[in-house]
N, C-alpha and C positions, 0 to 999 in steps of 0.2 A: 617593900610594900606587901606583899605575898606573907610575913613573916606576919604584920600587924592586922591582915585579912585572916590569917589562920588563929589570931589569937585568941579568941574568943570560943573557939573549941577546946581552950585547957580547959580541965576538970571533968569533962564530960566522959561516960561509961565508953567501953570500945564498941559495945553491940549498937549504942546513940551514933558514936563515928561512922562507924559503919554503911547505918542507915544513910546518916549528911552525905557519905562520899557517894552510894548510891544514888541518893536523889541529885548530886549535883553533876553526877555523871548523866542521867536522864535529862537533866537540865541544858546541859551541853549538846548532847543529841539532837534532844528537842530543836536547839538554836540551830546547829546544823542544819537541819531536815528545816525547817524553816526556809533558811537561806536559800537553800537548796529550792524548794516552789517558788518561794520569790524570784530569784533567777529562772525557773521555766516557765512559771507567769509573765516576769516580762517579756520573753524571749517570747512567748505564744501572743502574746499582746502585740510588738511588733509584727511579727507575721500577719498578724489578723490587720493591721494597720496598711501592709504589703499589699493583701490582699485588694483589701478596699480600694486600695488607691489602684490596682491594676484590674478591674471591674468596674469603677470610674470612668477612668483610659477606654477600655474596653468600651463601655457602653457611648462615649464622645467620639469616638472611632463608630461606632457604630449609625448613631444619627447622623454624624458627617456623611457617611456613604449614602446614607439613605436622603439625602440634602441629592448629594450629586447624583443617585439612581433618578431620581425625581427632576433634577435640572437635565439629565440626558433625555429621559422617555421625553419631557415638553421637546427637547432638540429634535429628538425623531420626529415626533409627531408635526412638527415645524416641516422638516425635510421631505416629510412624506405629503405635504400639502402642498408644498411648492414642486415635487416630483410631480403629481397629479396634474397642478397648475400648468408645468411645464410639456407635461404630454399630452394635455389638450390643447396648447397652443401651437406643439408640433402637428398634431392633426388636425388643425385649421388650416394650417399653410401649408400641407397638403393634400389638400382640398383644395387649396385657391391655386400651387402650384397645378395640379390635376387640371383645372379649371382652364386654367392661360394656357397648357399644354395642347389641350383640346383643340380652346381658339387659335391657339400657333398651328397648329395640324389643319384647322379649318380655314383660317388667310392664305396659309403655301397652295393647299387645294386652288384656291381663289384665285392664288396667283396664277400657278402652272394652267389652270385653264383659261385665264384672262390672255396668259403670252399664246397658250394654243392662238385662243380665236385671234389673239395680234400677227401673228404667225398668215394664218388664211387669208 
């Protein structure tokens, strides 16, 4: 095949071959060095595709947390209202414990002087 591709060169001066071999020498290069970017073209296009999709990730990782920072602070603020709730109902009943304490301390009185005067 090579024999019937180079045919077409009989008859031609050597300084004319010469040029052809050079320029298809250039031509080959050319193709090479082509090749050559298209493979780190797509190789940099993957990457850049890598990227993307882990900046993605990244940013749904991101609102995710920001979902749950925002469902914990409602939790606290949940916690910390029913904390409050629960230490003002602690110090209710005691106040009302204080309160019955008092009248228990005030009855025994009542008592112990009741059995005096039973006593006399």
């Amino acid at each position: 095949m090579s024999w019937a591709v180079e045919e077409w060169k009989e008859g031609i001066s050597p300084r004319v071959l010469q040029k052809i071999h050079e320029l298809e020498s250039q031509v080959d290069k050319l193709r090479k060095e082509r090749q050559q970017r298209q493979f780190q073209l797509e190789s940099l296009e993957a990457a850049l595709q890598k990227q993307k999709q882990k900046v993605e990730n990244e940013k749904n990782e991101a609102a995710s947390l920001k979902r749950e920072n925002q469902s914990l602070m409602e939790l606290c603020d949940s916690l910390e209202k029913a904390k409050q709730k629960i230490s003002h109902d602690l110090q209710v009943k005691e106040s009302q414990v204080n309160i019955q304490s008092g009248q228990l301390n005030s009855s025994k009185k009542d008592i112990e002087r009741l059995e005096q005067e039973l006593k006399r």
